[in-house]
N, C-alpha and C positions, 0 to 999 in steps of 0.2 A: 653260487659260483661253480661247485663241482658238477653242479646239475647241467650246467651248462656247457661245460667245458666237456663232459662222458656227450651230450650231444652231438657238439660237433664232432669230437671223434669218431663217433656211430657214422655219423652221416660223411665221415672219410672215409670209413672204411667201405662204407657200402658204394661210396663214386668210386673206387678202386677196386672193388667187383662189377660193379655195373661196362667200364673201364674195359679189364680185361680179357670180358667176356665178349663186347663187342669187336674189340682190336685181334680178336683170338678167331673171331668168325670172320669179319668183313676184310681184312687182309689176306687170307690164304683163297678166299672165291673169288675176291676181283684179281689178284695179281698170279694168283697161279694157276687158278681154275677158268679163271676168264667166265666165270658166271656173277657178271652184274646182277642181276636179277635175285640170285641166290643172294650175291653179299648184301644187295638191298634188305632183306628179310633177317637174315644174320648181326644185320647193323640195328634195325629197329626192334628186334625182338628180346633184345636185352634192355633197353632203354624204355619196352612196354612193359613188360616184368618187374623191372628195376627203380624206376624215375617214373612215371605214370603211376603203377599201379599202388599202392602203399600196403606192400604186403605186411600179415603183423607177424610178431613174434620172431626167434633169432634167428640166426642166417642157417641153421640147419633144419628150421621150420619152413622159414620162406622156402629153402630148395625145393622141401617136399611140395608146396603149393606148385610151384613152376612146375613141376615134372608131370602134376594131376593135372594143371590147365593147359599145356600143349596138346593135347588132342581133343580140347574142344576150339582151341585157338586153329588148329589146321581143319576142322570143318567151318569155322566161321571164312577163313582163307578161300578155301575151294566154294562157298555159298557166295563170299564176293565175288569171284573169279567169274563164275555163271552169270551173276548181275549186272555184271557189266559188260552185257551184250547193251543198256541200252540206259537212258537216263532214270526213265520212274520205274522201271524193275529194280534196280540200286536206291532209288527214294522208299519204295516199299521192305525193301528188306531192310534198309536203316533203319527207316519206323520199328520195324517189329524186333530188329536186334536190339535197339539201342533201347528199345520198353523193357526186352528180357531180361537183360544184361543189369541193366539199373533194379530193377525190380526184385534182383537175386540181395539185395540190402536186406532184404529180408530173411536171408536165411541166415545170418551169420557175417560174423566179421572177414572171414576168409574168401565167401562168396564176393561180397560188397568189394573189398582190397584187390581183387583180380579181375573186378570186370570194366575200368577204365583203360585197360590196359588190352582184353579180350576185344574191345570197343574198336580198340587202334586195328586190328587185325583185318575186320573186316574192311573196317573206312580203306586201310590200304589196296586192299583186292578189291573195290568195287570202282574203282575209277580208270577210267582210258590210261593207255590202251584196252581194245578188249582182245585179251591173246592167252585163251585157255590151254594151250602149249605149255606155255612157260608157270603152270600149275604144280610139276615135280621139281623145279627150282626153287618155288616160292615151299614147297614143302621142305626142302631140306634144309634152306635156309631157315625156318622157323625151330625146324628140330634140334640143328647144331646151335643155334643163337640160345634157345632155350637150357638144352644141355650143357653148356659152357656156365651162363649164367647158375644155373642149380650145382653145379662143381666150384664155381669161384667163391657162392656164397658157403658152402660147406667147409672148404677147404682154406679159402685164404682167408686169412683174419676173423676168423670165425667171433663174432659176437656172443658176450656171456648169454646164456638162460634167463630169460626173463622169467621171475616168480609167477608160478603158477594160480589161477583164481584158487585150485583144489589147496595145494600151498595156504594160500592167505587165510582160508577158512580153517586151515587145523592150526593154525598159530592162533585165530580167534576161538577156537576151541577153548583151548588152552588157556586161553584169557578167562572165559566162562568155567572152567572148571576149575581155577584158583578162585575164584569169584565166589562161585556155591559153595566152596568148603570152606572160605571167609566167612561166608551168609553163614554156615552154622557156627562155627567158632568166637561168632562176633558176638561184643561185650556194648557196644558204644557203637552211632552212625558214622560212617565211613565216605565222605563226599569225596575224598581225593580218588577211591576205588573206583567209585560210580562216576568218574571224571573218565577214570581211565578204560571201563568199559563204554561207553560212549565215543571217545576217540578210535576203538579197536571197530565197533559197529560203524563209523563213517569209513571208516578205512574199505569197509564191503561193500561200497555204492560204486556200481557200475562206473557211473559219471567218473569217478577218478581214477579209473583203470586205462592203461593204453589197451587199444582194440583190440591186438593179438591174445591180450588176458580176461574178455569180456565172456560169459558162457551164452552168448546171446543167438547160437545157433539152431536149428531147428527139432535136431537129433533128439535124442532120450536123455544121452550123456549131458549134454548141455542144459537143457532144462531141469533134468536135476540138480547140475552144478549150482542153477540160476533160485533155485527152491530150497538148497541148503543153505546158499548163503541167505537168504530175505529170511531164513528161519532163523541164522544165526543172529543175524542182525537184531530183532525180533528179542531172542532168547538173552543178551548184551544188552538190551532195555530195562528189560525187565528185572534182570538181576543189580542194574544199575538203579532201580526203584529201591530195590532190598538194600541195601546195602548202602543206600542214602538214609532210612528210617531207622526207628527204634527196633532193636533184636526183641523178640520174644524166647526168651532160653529156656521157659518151660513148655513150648511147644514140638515137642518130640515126633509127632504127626507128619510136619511140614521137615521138621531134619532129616528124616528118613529119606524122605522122598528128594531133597538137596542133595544127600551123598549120592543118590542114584544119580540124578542129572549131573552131578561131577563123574563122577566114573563113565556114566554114556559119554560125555561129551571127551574126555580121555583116550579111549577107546576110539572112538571115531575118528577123533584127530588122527591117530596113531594109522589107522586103516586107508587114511586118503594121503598121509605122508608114503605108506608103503607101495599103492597104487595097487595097478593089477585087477586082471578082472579076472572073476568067478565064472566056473565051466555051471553049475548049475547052485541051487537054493541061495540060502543067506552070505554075505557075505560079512556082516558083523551079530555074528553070534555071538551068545553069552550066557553064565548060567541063571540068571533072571534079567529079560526084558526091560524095558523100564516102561514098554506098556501095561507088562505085570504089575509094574510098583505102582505105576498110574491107578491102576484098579484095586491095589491096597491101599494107596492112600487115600483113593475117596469111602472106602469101605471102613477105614478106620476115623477118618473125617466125619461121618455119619455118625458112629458110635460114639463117640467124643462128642458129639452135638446131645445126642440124645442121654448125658449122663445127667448128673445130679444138680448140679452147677452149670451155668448160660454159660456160654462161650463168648466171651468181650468181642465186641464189634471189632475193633480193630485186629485181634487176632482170625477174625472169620476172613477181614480184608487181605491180609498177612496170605493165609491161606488160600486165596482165591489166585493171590498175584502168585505164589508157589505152583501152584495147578497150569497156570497161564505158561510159564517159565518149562513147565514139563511136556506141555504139549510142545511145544518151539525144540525141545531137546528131541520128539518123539519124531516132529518132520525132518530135522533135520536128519536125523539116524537113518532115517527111511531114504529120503532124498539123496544120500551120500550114499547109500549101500547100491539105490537104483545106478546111481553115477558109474559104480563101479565094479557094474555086471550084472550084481543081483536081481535076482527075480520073488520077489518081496511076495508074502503070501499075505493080502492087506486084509486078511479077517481083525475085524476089530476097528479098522482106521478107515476114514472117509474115502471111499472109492476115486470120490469127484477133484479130493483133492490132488491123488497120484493119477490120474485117469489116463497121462501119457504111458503110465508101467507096460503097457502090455501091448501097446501100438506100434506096427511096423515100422522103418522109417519113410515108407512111402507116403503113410495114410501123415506122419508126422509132420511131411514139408506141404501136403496136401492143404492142413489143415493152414500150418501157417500161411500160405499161398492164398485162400480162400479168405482167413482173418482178414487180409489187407487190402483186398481186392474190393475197396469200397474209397470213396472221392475221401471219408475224412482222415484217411490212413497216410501220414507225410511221407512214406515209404511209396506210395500210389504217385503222391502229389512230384513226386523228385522224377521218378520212373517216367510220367510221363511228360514231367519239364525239359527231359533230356532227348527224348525220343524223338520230343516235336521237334526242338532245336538244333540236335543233328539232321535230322528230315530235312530239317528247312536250308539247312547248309547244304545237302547233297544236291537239293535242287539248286539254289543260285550257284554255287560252284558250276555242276553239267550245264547250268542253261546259258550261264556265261561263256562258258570254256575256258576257266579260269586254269593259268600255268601251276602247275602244284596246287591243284584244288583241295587235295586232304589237305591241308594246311587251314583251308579256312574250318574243315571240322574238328582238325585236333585244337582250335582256339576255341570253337564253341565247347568241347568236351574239357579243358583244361582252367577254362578263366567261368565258366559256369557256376555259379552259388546258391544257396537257397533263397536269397532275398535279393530284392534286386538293386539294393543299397550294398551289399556285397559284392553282387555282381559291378556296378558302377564303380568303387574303387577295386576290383582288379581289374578291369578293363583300362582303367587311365593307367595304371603302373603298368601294365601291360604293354601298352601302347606306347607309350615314353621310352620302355625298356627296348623292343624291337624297332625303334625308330635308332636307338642308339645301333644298337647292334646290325641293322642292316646296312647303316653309315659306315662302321670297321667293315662288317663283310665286303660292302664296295669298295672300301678299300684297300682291303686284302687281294680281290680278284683282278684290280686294277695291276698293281705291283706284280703280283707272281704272274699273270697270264695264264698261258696254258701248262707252265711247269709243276706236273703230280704232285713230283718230288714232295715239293714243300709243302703241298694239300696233306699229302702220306706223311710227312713230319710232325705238321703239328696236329693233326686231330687228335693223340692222343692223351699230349699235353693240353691242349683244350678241350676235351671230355673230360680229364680230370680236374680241372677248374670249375668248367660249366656245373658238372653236376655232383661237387662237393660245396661250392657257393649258391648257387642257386637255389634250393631248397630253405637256406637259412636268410637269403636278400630279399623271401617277396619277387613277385609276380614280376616286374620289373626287371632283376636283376636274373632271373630265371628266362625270361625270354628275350633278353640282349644277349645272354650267354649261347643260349639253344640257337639263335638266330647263327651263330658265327658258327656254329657246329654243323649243324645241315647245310652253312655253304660250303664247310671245307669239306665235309663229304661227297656232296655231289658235284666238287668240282673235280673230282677225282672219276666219275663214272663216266661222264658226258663233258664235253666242253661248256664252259659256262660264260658268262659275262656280267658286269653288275648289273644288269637287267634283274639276274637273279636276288639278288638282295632286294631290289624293287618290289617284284612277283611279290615277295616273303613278307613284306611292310602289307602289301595289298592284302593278301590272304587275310593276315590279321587282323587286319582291319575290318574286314568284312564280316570274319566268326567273330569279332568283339561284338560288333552290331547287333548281328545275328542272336546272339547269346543274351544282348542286353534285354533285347523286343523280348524273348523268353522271359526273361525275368521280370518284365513288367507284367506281361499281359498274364502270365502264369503263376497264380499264389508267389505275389511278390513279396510279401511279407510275408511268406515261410513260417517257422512255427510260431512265429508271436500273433501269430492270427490264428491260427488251429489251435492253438495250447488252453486258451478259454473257452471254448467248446467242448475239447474233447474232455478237460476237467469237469463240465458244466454237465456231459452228457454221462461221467462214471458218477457222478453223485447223485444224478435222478435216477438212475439204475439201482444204487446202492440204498436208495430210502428207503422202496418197498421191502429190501430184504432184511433193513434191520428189525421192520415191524413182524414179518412172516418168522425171523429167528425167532423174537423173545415172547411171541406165540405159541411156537413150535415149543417152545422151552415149559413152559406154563402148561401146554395146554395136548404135546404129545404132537408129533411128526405127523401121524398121521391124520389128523382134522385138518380142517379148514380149506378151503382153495374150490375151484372149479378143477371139471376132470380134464380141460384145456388145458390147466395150469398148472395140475399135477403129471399128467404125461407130457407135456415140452410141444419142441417143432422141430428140431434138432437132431437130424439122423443117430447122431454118432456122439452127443451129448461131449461135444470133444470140449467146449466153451471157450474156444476161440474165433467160431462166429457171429457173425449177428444175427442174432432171433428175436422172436418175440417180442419186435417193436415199432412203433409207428412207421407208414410207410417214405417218411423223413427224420426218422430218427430220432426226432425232438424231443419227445416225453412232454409235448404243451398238448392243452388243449385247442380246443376251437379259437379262442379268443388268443391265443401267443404267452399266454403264461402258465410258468411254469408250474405242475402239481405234483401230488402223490398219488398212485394208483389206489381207488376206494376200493372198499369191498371189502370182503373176509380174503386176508394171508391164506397162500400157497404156502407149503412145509417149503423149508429153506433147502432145504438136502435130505434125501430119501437114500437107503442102498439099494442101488439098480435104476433109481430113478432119479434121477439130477433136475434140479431145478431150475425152470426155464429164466427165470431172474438170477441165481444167481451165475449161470451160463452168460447169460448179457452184463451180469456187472464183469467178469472175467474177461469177457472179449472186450469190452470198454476199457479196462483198467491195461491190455494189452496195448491198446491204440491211444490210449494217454501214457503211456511210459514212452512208447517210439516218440510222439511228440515233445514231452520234455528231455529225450537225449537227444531228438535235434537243438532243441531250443538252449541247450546249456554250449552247444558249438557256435552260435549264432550273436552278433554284437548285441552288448547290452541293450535290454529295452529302455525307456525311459516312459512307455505308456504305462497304463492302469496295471498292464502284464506285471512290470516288477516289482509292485505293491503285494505279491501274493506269494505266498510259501510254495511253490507248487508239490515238494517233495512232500510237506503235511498233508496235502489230498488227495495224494496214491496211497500213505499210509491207511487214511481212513479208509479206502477203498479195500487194502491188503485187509485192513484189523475187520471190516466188514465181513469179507470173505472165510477169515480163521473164526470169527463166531459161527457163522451156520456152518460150517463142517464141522465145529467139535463141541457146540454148546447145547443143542437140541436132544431128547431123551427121545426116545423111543413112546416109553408110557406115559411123557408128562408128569405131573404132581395131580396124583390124585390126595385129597385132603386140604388141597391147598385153599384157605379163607378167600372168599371173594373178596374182602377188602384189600386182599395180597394181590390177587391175580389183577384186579383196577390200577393197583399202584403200577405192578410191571406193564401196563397196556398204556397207561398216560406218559411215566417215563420214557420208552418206547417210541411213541406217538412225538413225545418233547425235541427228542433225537431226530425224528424221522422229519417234522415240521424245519429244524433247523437246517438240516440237511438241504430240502426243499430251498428252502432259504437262502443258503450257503451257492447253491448253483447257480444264484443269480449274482454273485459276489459282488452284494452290496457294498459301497463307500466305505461305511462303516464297520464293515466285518460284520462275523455274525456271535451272540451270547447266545451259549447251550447250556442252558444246568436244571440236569434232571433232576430231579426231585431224590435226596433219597429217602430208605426204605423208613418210613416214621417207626417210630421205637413201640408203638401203643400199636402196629399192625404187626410187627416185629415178634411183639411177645406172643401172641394170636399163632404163628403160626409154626407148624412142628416141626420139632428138631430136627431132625431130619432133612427138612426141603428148606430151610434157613440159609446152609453152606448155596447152594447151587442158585437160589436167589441172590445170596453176594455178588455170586460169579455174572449174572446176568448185570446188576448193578454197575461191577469195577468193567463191564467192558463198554457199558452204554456211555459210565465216562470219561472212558480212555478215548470214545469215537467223539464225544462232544470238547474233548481239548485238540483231539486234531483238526475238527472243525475251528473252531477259535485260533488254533495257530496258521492254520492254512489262510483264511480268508483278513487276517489282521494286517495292517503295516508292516511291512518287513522291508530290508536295505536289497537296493538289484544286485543280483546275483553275479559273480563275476564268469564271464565265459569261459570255458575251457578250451583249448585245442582243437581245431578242426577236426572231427572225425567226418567218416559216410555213419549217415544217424542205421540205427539200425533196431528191428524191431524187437524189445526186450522182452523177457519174459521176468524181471526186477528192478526195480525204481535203483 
């Protein structure tokens, strides 16, 4: 109930910006300035800003967005302006704007929020007249419309602070740092704790953030944002493990190393509530690292193996899951400090894993740009569903000579969805809704005639109607509203007649059409149709490299692989392209099913040299995460799709990725028993076979249970290399329960919120 009621308020306050911003521009250039034209621009450029665009974050964020996208909005103006010398000069640039524009989803939720709106700018300058004249009207009217709007949202009613992503992570800090110093002080299992870490880590999933709070841009800052929290989250698992099981209170080893990870994660919190960026080195110093402690605790882990007395299994597992938990403490430290200026000196830590550290942000949106720029990318799929189907609007509109022709594009850019079951119910509300509203328009127009007066009366009480109800009635109630709105405006510029309201039914009707054929003929099942691919195609990716990690781990980084497969294909090893894979993508063979690549393992992760697998499980797992944040906007499935966890299979994918950057040794286990190294190579194999498996998501799900390490190979092998073979063990099956949760029975997922899906960099 309050949730609901701080909504509509929001969404009042912000019709009452949108409002005053318009009535502040298009009043003082039609009636005193005598530039229509101007107040034309004036009037729509808050209402594209404003109502259109779904800018995120508070009204003194949106300002800033406004004030950044006016001078791309007044080159998009002056490039319609040009265009419309002629009909397919104006079809060709809608193509390629309306690709651009959509396409920018990709960079970020800021990008995405202001380009339906950057959209409207050009639609309006590319239609007849063609009167390149009247170019420094259409520019001042954008500038003042803009500038009012970024003042009203600042200034009037300014909306609270929406909590920060950096915010949420040092409150879950803080969760994890009372957590670990639980974990040592505990007597007896604690499920209520590990309840409550568990709800602190769902709270960090993108999916239930508003966009304005998402770090899903392309920058440095973002992506670290986006890498501290999946580490947080991560790190809130695993302490939720501990803290569910039996304490070990004589294990002094693993406490040591727990008060570190409390204190890092303290500290850090403390560092991302303070903000602020660093002119040069670290910005969370300390006087011991907790990579330091990392490297005491396994130096003292070893020696504790190697004493007099065996070290109980379940205290090696204990230990292993302890290790796990410090590494997730060590990216997040790292991730938060890159966040927040630092220029991190990664000796010691997996290059491939921070690879964005040291990238400008050209080569940054480059890279993302390039990620996505492939048909299975729904960021690709959306870009070009809109592109066509304003295209296709600009030509029936010019080839008609339809009266108010942008009208049938702003229908195709407004009532557009990703499916075309989406699309079909906003198009009937749609349609119903502007059939109402052009009936009032006509007669409204009828009754007043030619008298302004009353046009100048009520528009402003009908803006504030329109578009304080409209947003919360649905398609319907939004375009019987906006209908009555653009008649009483442009009965005030030119003489009108209910012809006009006609026109306005017609347009619509047309871009509904227009918009539907899109959605049919164009990935009309949107992501419930890419969602099992692109999950299908991060697991074939991810098999080979479980096998190459617990090689690499056994057997030393540097063996195995061809010299293909140890130098890459990948200029810039950024691993958010596609490389090194079939020339469809598939991962099948000849005959259509699916395998695991033979041969002898490639090292998983080299320094200086990144692995062309796991480069392709990263750019996969980047183009299955866009896909399940469209798909969680998208109406329930009721196919095979929502039989399946999908968040379990980017897990596997993430947990795939944190082994070969932190589980592989440099030297291998030399001494290690070939009955040992057999075991790690078939367990392995177990994983890798299920996997395989798993990407065909069988009926029945899929059962992975590796083998563990027998007690009779156990005792055989030396104290020493025992700890680190755990560590291989507990993560082959932490990947074989994501398997088994991802592909089992589960209840469909409730949708959230319409966002613009946008391409993540965390599940």
């Amino acid at each position: 109930m309050a949730e609901g009621l701080s909504a509509v308020a929001r969404t009042g306050r912000h019709a009452a910006h949108v409002t005053a911003a318009t009535a502040a521009g298009f009043y003082p250039a039609l009636y005193l300035l005598d530039r229509p034209v101007a107040g034309i621009y004036a009037l729509f450029t808050p209402i594209a800003f404003g109502i259109l665009s779904p800018l995120p974050g508070a009204g003194r964020d949106r300002a800033a967005t406004v004030l950044r996208a006016v001078p791309a909005a007044a080159v998009l103006v002056a490039l319609g302006t040009v265009l419309a010398v002629g009909t397919w000069p104006a079809v060709a640039g809608m193509l390629a704007v309306g690709f651009a524009l959509a396409f920018g989803a990709a960079c970020g939720p800021r990008t995405a929020g202001a380009a339906p709106g950057l959209q409207l700018f050009y639609i309006l300058a590319c239609f007849p007249p063609y009167e390149p004249g009247t170019l420094p009207q259409r520019l001042v009217g954008l500038v003042v419309g803009g500038a009012l709007l970024a003042l009203a949202e600042a200034v009037l009613f300014p909306d609270a602070p929406e909590p920060s992503y950096r915010g949420r992570i040092a409150d879950a800090l803080d969760a994890a740092a009372r957590a670990a110093s639980g974990v040592v002080r505990g007597r007896v299992p604690d499920p209520e704790a590990a309840g409550r870490l568990g709800a602190a880590g769902r709270g960090l999933r993108l999916s239930r953030l508003p966009a304005g709070a998402r770090p899903t841009g392309a920058g440095r800052t973002d992506r670290a944002l986006a890498q501290a929290g999946a580490a947080t989250r991560r790190l809130l698992d695993q302490l939720a493990l501990l803290a569910a099981h039996v304490p070990a209170p004589g294990d002094t080893v693993s406490a040591d190393l727990l008060r570190g990870i409390a204190a890092s994660c303290t500290e850090t919190a403390t560092a991302l509530r303070k903000g602020g960026r660093a002119r040069r080195g670290r910005v969370l110093p300390g006087p011991q690292l907790l990579e330091e402690m990392v490297a005491d605790f396994l130096k003292a882990r070893g020696g504790a193996a190697a004493g007099p007395e065996p070290v109980p299994r379940a205290v090696l597992v204990r230990r292993s899951t302890v290790l796990t938990a410090a590494v997730s403490a060590v990216t997040v430290r790292t991730a938060a400090s890159l966040a927040l200026g630092g220029r991190e000196r990664l000796h010691g830590l997996p290059r491939e894993q921070f690879w964005y550290a040291a990238a400008g942000p050209v080569r940054l949106v480059a890279v993302r740009v390039r990620g996505n720029l492939t048909r299975r990318s729904v960021v690709f799929q959306n870009a070009l569903r809109t592109a066509l189907g304003l295209a296709l609007a600009r030509l029936v509109a010019g080839s008609l000579d339809l009266s108010h022709g942008f009208w049938v594009l702003l229908a195709v850019l407004t009532l557009g969805r990703t499916t075309a079951g989406a699309t079909w119910s906003a198009v009937r509300s749609a349609a119903a809704g502007t059939l109402a509203g052009a009936f009032a328009a006509g007669l409204l127009i009828v009754g007043a005639g030619g008298a302004s007066d009353v046009y100048a009366a009520l528009l402003v009480p009908m803006m504030l109607v329109a578009f304080a109800l409209g947003p919360l009635g649905g398609p319907a109630r939004g375009q019987g509203l906006f209908t009555l709105v653009v008649a009483t405006a442009f009965a005030q510029i030119a003489p009108v007649t209910w012809r006009l309201a006609e026109a306005r039914l017609v347009d619509v009707l047309t871009g509904s059409a227009i918009g539907l054929l899109c959605g049919l003929l164009a990935w009309p099942a949107g992501a419930r149709a890419e969602i099992r691919y692109a999950m299908s195609a991060l697991l074939r990716s991810a098999a080979p490299v479980v096998r190459a990690t617990a090689a690499a781990v056994t057997d030393g980084s540097g063996e195995g692989g061809s010299r293909e497969e140890r130098d890459g294909s990948a200029a810039d090893g950024s691993g958010e392209e596609e490389i090194g894979s079939a020339a469809d993508g598939s991962g099948r063979d000849g005959s259509g099913k699916d395998r695991a690549p033979a041969g002898p393992p490639a090292p998983p992760s080299a320094p200086g040299n990144p692995s062309p697998g796991v480069r392709l499980t990263l750019h996969r797992l980047r183009i299955a995460e866009a896909a399940y944040a469209q798909y969680r906007t998208e109406p329930a499935a009721s196919g095979p799709e929502a039989a399946h966890d999908w968040l379990a299979v980017l897990d596997h994918g993430s947990r795939t990725l944190v082994g070969a950057y932190w589980l592989p040794r440099t030297d291998g286990m030399p001494g290690l028993p070939p009955e040992a190294r057999r075991w790690a190579r078939e367990a392995a194999e177990e994983v890798v076979a299920a996997t395989v498996r798993a990407a065909g998501f069988p009926p029945d799900g899929v059962r992975a249970e590796p083998a563990p390490l027998p007690p009779e190979v156990a005792e055989r092998v030396p104290a020493p290399l025992l700890a680190p073979l755990t560590d291989v063990e507990v993560w082959l099956r932490a990947l074989a329960r994501d398997l088994e949760t991802g592909t089992g029975p589960q209840a469909p997922q409730v949708p959230q919120a319409p966002q613009a899906p946008q391409a993540q960099d965390a599940p």
